[in-house]
Structure formats: structure tokens, C-alpha cells
N, C-alpha and C positions, 0 to 999 in steps of 0.2 A: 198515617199515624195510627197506632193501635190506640184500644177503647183506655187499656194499662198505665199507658203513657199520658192518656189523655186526664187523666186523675191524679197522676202526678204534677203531671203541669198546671192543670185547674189549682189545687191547692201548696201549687209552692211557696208562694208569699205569705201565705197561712203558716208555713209549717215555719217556714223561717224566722217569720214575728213569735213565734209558740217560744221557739229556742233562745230566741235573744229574753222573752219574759223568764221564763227560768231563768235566766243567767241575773240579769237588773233585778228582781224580787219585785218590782213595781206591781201598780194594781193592771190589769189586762183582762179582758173577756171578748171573743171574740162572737158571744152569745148574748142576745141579750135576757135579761132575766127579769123585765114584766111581759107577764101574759096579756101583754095589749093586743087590741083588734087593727091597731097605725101601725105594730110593728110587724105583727104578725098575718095580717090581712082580715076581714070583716067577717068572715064565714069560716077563720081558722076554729078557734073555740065550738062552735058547731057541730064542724064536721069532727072534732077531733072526740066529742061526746057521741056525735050519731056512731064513727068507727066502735067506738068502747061499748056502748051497749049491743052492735053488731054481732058483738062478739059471745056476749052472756046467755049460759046456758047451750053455747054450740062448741060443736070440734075445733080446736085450734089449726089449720093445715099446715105444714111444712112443704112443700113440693120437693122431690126429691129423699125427704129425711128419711133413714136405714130405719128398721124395727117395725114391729106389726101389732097391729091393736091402740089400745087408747088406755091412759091413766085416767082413776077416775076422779073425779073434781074436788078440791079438796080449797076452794078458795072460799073465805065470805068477808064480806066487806066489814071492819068496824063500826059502820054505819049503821047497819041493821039488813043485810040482805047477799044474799049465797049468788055468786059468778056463776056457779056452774058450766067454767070453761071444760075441757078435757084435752090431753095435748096427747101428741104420739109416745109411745114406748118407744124403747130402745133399751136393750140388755147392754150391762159395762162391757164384754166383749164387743157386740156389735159398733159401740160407737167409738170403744179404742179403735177396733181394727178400721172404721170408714174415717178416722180423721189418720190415721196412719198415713190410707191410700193417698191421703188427697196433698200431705206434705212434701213432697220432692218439688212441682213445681215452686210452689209459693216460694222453698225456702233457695231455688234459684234463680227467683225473683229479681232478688234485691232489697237490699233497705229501703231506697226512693220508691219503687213499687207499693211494697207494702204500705209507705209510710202515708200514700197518696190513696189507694184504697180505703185504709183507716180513717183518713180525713173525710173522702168520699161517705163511708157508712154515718161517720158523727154529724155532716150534714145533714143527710137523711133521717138522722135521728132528731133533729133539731127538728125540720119541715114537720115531725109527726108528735111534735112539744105534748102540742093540746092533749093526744089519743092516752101520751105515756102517762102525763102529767093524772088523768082520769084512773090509770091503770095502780099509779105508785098510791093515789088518795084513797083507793079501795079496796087495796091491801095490807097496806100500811098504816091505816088511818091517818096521816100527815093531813091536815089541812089542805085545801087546793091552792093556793098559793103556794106553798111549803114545797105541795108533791110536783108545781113547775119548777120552781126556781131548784130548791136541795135534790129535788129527785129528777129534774129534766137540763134545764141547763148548768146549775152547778157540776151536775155531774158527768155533762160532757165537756166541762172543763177541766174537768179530771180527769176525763179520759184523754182529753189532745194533749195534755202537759205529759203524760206517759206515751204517746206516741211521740211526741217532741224528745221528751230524755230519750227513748229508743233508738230511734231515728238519729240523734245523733251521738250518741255512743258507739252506734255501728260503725258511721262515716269516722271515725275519731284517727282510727290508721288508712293510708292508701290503699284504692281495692290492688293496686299493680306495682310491680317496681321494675325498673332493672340493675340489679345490684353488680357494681362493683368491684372488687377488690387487690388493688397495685401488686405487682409481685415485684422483687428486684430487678429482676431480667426479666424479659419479654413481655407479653400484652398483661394485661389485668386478665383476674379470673371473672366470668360474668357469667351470672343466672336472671332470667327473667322468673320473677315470684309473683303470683299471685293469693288475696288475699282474700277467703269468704266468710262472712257472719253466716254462724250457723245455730239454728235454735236447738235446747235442749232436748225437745219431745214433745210429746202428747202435753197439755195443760188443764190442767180442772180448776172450775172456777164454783166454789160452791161459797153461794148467797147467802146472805141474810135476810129474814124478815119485815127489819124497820127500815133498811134503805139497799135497798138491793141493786138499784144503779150507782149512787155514790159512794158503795161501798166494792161495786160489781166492777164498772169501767176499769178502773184502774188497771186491774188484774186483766184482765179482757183484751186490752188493745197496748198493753206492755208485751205477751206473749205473742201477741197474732203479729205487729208488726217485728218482734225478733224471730219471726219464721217459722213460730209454734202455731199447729192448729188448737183449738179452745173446746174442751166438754164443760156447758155450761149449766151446774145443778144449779137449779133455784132452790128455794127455801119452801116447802108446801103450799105454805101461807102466802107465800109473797112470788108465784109464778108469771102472771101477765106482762110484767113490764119486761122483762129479761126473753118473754119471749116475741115480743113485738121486738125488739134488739135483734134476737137472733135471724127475727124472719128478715132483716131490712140487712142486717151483715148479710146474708145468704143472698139475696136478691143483688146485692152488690157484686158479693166475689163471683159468683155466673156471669153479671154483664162484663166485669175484666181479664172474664175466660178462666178462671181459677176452678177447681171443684169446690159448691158450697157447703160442702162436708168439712171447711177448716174451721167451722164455728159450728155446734150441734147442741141440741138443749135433750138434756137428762133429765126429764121430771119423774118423779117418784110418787106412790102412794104415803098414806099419810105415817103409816108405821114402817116401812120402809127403808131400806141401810143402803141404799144406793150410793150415797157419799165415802162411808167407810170404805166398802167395794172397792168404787173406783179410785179411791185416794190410794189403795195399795196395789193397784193392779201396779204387773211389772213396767209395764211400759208407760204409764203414768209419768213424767219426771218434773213436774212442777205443779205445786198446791196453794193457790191462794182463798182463803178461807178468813171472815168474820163471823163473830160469833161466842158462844160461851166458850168460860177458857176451863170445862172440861173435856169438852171436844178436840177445840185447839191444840191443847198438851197431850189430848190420846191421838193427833195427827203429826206433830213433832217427834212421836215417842213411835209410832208405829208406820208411819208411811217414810220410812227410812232410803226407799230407791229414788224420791225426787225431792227436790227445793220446795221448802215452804213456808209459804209468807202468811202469817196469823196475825187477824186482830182478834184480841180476845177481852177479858174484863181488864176494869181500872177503877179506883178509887181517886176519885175525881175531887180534888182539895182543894179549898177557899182560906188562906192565911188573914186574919184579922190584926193588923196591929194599930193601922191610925189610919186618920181617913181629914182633908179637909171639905169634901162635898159628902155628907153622911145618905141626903136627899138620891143624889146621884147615883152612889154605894147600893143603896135598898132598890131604887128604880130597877138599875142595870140587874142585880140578882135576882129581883122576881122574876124579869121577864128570860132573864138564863132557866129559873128553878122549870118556870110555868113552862118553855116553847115545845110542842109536841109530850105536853105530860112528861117531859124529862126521859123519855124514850129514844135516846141520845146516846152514844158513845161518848160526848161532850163534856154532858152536863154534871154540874157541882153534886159531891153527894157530900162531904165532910166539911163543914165550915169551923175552922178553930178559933176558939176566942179565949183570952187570958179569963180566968177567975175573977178577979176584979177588974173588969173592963178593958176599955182600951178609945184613946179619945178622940173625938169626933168635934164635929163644925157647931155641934147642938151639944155637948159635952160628952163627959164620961158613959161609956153605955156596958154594961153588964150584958153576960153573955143571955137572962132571962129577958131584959130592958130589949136587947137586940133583935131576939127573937121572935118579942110582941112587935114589933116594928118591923118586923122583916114579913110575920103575915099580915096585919095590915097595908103592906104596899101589895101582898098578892089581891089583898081584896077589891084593894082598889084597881089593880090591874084588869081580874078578870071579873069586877061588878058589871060590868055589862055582856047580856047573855052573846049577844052578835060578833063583840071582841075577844072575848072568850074562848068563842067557838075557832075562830081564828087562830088563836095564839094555841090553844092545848089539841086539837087535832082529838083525836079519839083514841081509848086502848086499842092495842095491837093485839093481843091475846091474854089469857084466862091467867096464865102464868102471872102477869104484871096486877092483875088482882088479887092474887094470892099474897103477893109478895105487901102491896099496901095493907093487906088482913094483917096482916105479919106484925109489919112497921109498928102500928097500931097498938102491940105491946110488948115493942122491944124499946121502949124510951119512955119517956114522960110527954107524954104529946103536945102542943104547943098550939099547933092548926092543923085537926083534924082535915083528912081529904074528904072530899062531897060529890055526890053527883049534880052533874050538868046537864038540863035539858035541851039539847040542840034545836036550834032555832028551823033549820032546816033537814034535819034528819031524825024522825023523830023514835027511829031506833038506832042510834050510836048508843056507843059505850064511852063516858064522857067521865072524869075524872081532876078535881082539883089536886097540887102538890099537899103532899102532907110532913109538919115539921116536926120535928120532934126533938127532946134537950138529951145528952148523953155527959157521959165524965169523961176525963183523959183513960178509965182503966178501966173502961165498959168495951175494949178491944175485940171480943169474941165480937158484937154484933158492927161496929163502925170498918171492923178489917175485912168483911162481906162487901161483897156488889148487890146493893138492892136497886134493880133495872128496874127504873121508874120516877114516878112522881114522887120517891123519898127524900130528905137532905135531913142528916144530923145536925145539930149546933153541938158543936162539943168543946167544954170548958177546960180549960188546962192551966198549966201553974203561971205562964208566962210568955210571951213570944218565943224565946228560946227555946224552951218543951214545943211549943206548936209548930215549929221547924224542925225539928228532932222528931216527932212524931208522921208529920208529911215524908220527910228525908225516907224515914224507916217504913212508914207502911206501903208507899210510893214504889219506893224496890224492891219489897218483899212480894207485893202483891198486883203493882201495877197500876198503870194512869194513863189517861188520853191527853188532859189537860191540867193546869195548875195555874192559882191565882193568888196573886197578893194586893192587901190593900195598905200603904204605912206612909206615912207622910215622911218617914226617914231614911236618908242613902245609905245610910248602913244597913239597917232593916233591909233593904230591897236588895242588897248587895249579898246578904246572907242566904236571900230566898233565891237569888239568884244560883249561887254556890249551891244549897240544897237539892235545886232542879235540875241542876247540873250530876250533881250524886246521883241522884233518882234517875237520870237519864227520860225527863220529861219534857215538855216544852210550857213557859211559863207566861204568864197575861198577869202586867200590874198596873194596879190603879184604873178598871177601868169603870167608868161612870157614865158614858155617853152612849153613841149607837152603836158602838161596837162589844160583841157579847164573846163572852170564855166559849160560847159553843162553836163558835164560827170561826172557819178554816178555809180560805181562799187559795186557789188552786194558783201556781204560778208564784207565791208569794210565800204563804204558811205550811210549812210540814207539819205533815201529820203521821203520829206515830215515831217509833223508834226504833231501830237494833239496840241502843244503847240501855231501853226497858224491854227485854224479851217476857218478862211477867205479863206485861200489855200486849204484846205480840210486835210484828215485825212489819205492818205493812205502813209506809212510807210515802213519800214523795221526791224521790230524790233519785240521784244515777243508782243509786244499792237495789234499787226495785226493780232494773232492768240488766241491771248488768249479767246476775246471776241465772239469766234466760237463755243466756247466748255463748256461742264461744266464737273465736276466729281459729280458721284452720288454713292451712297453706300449704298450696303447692307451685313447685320451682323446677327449672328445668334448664340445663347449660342453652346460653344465646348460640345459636347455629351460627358458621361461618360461611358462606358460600363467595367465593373468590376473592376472597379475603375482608370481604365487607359484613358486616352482622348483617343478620335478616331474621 
């Protein structure tokens, strides 16, 4: 039995249970998501920190990878201190044309091939939790919990659930047939047809900064098992974990005999237009891309020869109308405002609240009453330096400073942001939310993305304006998420409607341990075509489908002595 076969078989039951969880929406992980030493073995977290510092300050190897020379380092941790990794070059010619070579067999594979390989590399990416989990916390600043779970197994939950839709959107028709068709007189006419999934092209997968596996996977092992080889740009900022990926896919498709040139990593210098390049090279025909949505719409607008799937910005809205746990309400939203300094595609920035109030378990609260209430639950949240540190992770970059400068005096501020001295790093860049009040027709500054620790409170005439306002800035401009709070069905029924206009997806009444940022794979879609302002990238068969096509060929059944053969 070959090594190919043998990764298909190994992960059948896997891929099988992957397909039926997308189908049920049930909760499913076939990862687990604490970094224990019982789950993950007593020397995993060790060795997975010795690999990571191994790495600091040396060449990154590729064996095999096309291009000559070295990019120069361009990583530093939010914590306070410079990677000084360096990876290979490679010019957009050179890695169009080496992942060109490498696709004929993969894409005569098969779907189960492929879909068994993919499973194959997401294990191995699991076994190496500890090394990524070190690699996403120091690029990203994510918290180390944060950068295993959102950046190591969450995100290889999102990666299997995109080889699962894959995987079986291909099988969806027969690979064979032998067709039929009765005549009046004499035999039936008959062709044997066959059927093959065939991937679009070349695919480029260009990262983002703050979550570049959870945002990366998806797009990754959607193309690779529809028969696409993968150019995978990181984000300057955020290169190490994608390229520990790419070395562990590569090591994989060599051992199942494939050329490891169907996944290649693109890194660029820091000023550097690599992505534009290769997003319009000809032979490019698939672009998945997070990120700002000026980018994003100069990639919709000009990389016109391939498919492209964008997340880009959203105006992320909080509806206020009633509440009977008011306690729960302010818990549940600090700890949405605070988690990773709001450094989130997720996270709430627009909270609307009626002019006169809106009523609560503790009474009537004003949208000023609300606000003071809404930062004392932050204080109390991150009053302690050690939890703190936990919940807000560190800035990501200089940008997200600027942008709190900013905040600062586009509103009446509420709760200024502060710095945080980390317990354990004692160079991070460390950052409280900062709140601030706005009107219903303070529009130029609340209709912006402020990526970060910012959230408006913004007053309005009434619930109904503050649905009208979500509805309309929501589709004009774009949203990851939306939340309602109202103790009444019609209320919720309207907000519902509204999200539905908006083409968002909506979170009501939540008070407990489940947050507006959190998006489980197998279960919650994430993103929409329905909002292309927010961009297109998904969770569902629309994210794979348009990777592949079926093509067929058919041929008259031979007759030899009058019997088919």
C-alpha cells in the first residue's frame, strides 16, 4: 500500500466525522484546546519554546524551496524583542512557475488523496501546538493561551472544516458512470463518462498580521485539497507561524510522493509589493486575503483573472434596548471590549443606546449612566496586573497607537486607555480599551474602523433609529458581527430582520460565557457574500466551491462479440 493511501486511510473516520459536523452545526473539535502537559505530553510546552527560540535570529530553511538569497528580518515581538528570523526569497515568477510544475500530479490525485494529506499535515500541525502557539504570541501579541487555542487549535479547526466542505463537495457527483440511453429500436446508446475535480490554478494566500492561522487555514487547505497548489504571503509582521505550516505541509507532501512546491511561502521585505504582484500575476486564479478594506477593494478591483475571497473592515454593533441581567450585559461586554485589546475582526466598536435610556434589572440607565458602568466593569475586569495580562495580549503595531491617539479626541471620552505594565514581559506594549460617548450624527467618526482597543457609546433617538442606523451603516460599510440586547420578541425579531438586510450574522442577549467575538468552526459562520463591504470569506460550501470545477470525459462502451467491455 502506498505512503498516499496510507493518509487517507489513517484519517478517514476523521474526515467523515468533520462532514457530518458541518452538516449537524453541533459543538465538535477534534483538537483539543488546553495547552495541558496530560494532554499534550510533559516536555510538549518545552520543547515547543526550545524549537521557537532555535529559531531567533537564524535562517529559516525550506529544503527544496525555488529562489536564492534571504529576506531580511522584519519580525519583533509585541513583547519587547526583535525574532530576527530571515526566510528564503523567491521572486513572483519563480514561485508561480514552481507551484505550476508541481500541480498535474496532486490534481490527479484525487479528492480522498488530497483530503487525507490535508488531514495528515493538520495533524502535524497540532503535534507542533506548543512551537506555533510561541510563534503566533510573538507576532501577534495574543496572549499564550489565546495564540494556542485562536491561533493553534482553533485554527486547525478551521482548517479541517474547509478540507471537510472540500472534500466533499468534490465527491458530491460520481467519479464514473456508464450512461445509458433507450432507443426505439435496437440497443440503448451507451458512453462510459468519466468525472474529475479540477482546481482552478495557482492560489495565493496573503496573511494577516493579528491572526494569520485563523485567518490563514481556511484559505490554505480549501485550495490545496481542491487540487490548487498554495503561494503563501504572510504579513511581515506576522511571518513564523505560517512558516512553520508551510515547512510541516512540505515535509508532508514529499513523504506522499507529491512535489513540496504545492505549498511555498512568499515573504517580502518590509516595503515591499509582493502581494499586489502576485495577486495579478496571470496565472494566479484564486485570492484569499484578510486585511484592510483598502487593500481588499484594490484586490477585487484589480486582480480581475482570479477568485477572491476578502475579509476586510466592519463596524461591529452592539443594539441596546432591554436587558433583564444588566450585571451579565456589562460582564459579557467588557470582556468582548478588553480580549486581545479589541485587535479582533470580532470585536464590538458601535454600541447604540436610546437618548433616554433603556431598561435594565437595576433600572432605567442612560446612555452616560451606561457608559460609567460599562468602564467600571473594564476595571474591574483587568484590576488585576496577572489577568489583565491574559485577557489584552499586547499591541500588534504602532498603527493601533495611533489610532487610540486618535479616539482620544474624536468623542468625549468616558475611559481613557492606559498603559499596562506586564507582569512578565517587561517590554510589551500593553494597552487598556478606551470608551468614548458620540450622537446618532457624529457619523464621519463612528462610520470608520478604529482597529483596536476603541468602542463608541452612541446615543440615538430610540431603538428604532438604532436599528436603522446598524441596518444602514452595516451594509454601507460592513460588519463581522452584531449583537442585540432587549428583553422583547419583537425587538429581537426586528434586529433579527435588520441583520438579515445587513447580510451579518447576529448574537442576542448574551450574558454568560459565550462572547460576540467567538466563532466556532463546524458550527458558526463566519463572514458573508451576503455583506461583500466586509468581504467574502466564509464557512460554508461557497468557499470551496469556487476552487474547483468538474470536467468530463466520455467515450462509446466498446462491443466486442456482442457483449460490452
Amino acid at each position: 500500500m502506498s505512503q498516499r493511501t496510507d493518509f487517507f486511510t489513517r484519517h478517514q473516520e476523521l474526515l467523515d466525522r468533520a462532514v457530518e459536523a458541518t452538516r449537524s452545526r453541533d459543538h465538535w473539535s477534534p483538537y483539543p484546546e488546553s495547552p495541558s502537559k496530560s494532554v499534550y505530553g510533559e516536555d510538549a510546552p518545552e520543547r515547543g519554546e526550545q524549537a521557537f527560540k532555535a529559531q531567533l535570529g537564524n535562517p529559516f530553511t525550506l529544503e527544496g524551496h525555488p529562489g536564492d538569497g534571504w529576506v531580511p528580518a522584519t519580525e519583533s515581538s509585541p513583547y519587547g524583542f526583535e525574532l530576527g528570523v530571515t526566510y528564503p526569497r523567491v521572486t513572483p515568477d519563480e514561485a508561480v512557475a514552481a507551484a505550476k510544475a508541481a500541480t498535474p500530479a496532486w490534481r490527479n490525485a484525487g479528492p480522498d488523496t488530497r483530503a487525507g494529506v490535508a488531514a495528515e499535515i493538520l495533524s502535524r500541525i497540532n503535534a507542533a501546538g506548543f512551537e506555533i502557539a510561541q510563534a503566533v504570541q510573538h507576532t501577534t501579541g495574543q496572549a499564550f493561551v489565546m495564540a494556542f487555542q485562536a491561533g493553534g487549535t482553533h485554527a486547525q479547526d478551521r482548517g479541517l472544516e474547509a478540507v471537510a466542505y472540500a472534500w466533499a463537495e468534490q465527491k458530491y457527483h460520481a467519479g464514473s458512470v456508464r450512461w445509458s440511453k433507450p432507443q426505439r429500436k435496437g440497443g440503448p446508446l451507451e458512453l462510459d463518462k468519466r468525472f474529475t475535480a479540477v482546481g482552478r490554478g495557482v492560489s495565493l494566500l496573503i496573511a494577516c498580521n493579528t491572526f494569520p492561522t485563523w485567518n490563514g487555514y481556511p484559505g490554505l487547505f480549501a485550495s490545496l485539497v481542491t487540487g490548487n497548489p498554495v503561494i503563501v504571503k504572510p504579513h511581515p509582521r506576522a511571518v513564523l507561524p505560517l512558516a512553520v505550516t508551510v515547512r510541516i505541509a512540505r515535509e508532508v507532501l514529499a513523504e506522499a510522493g507529491f512535489d513540496p512546491n504545492l505549498v511555498l511561502l512568499a515573504a517580502e521585505g518590509q516595503d515591499e509589493r509582493t502581494a499586489a504582484t502576485l495577486a495579478t500575476h496571470p496565472d494566479v486564479r484564486i485570492v484569499d486575503f484578510t486585511g484592510s478594506t483598502a487593500f481588499g477593494d484594490w484586490l477585487e478591483e484589480h486582480a480581475r483573472q482570479a477568485v477572491v475571497y476578502t475579509e476586510k473592515a466592519g463596524l461591529n454593533t452592539v443594539v441596546l434596548d432591554s436587558t433583564d441581567d444588566y450585571r451579565g450585559l456589562l460582564g459579557n461586554l467588557a470582556f468582548s471590549l478588553a480580549l486581545y485589546s479589541g485587535q479582533m475582526c470580532t470585536t464590538p466598536q458601535n454600541l447604540l443606546v436610546p437618548r433616554d435610556g433603556f431598561a435594565t434589572d437595576q433600572g432605567v440607565k442612560t446612555p452616560d449612566e451606561f457608559a460609567a458602568d460599562l468602564g467600571t466593569a473594564l476595571d474591574k475586569l483587568l484590576g488585576d496586573p496577572q489577568r489583565a495580562a491574559g485577557v489584552l495580549g499586547a499591541i500588534v503595531n504602532d498603527g493601533v497607537l495611533r489610532r487610540l491617539d486618535e479616539a482620544g479626541a474624536a468623542g468625549r471620552t468616558v475611559r481613557p486607555s492606559a498603559a499596562v505594565d506586564h507582569p512578565d514581559h517587561p517590554g510589551a506594549t500593553v494597552r487598556t480599551p478606551l470608551l468614548a460617548r458620540l450622537g446618532a450624527d457624529d457619523t464621519e467618526v463612528y462610520t470608520s474602523e478604529w482597529f483596536g482597543p476603541v468602542t463608541f457609546v452612541i446615543d440615538t433617538a430610540s431603538t428604532e433609529e438604532s436599528l436603522n442606523i446598524f441596518r444602514e451603516t452595516v451594509r454601507r460599510h460592513g460588519a463581522l458581527t452584531a449583537a442585540v440586547h432587549s428583553t422583547s420578541e419583537d425587538v429581537l425579531a426586528a434586529a433579527e430582520e435588520a441583520a438579515l438586510d445587513a447580510g451579518v450574522h447576529l448574537s442576542e442577549n448574551l450574558t454568560g460565557g459565550i462572547f460576540v467575538n467567538q466563532s466556532a468552526a463546524f458550527s458558526d459562520f463566519h463572514g458573508s457574500v451576503a455583506n461583500p463591504a466586509a468581504g467574502a470569506t466564509l464557512s460554508d460550501p461557497a468557499f470551496v466551491t469556487g476552487r474547483f470545477t468538474t470536467l468530463q470525459s466520455r467515450r462509446p462502451v466498446v462491443v466486442a462479440g456482442g457483449v460490452d467491455v
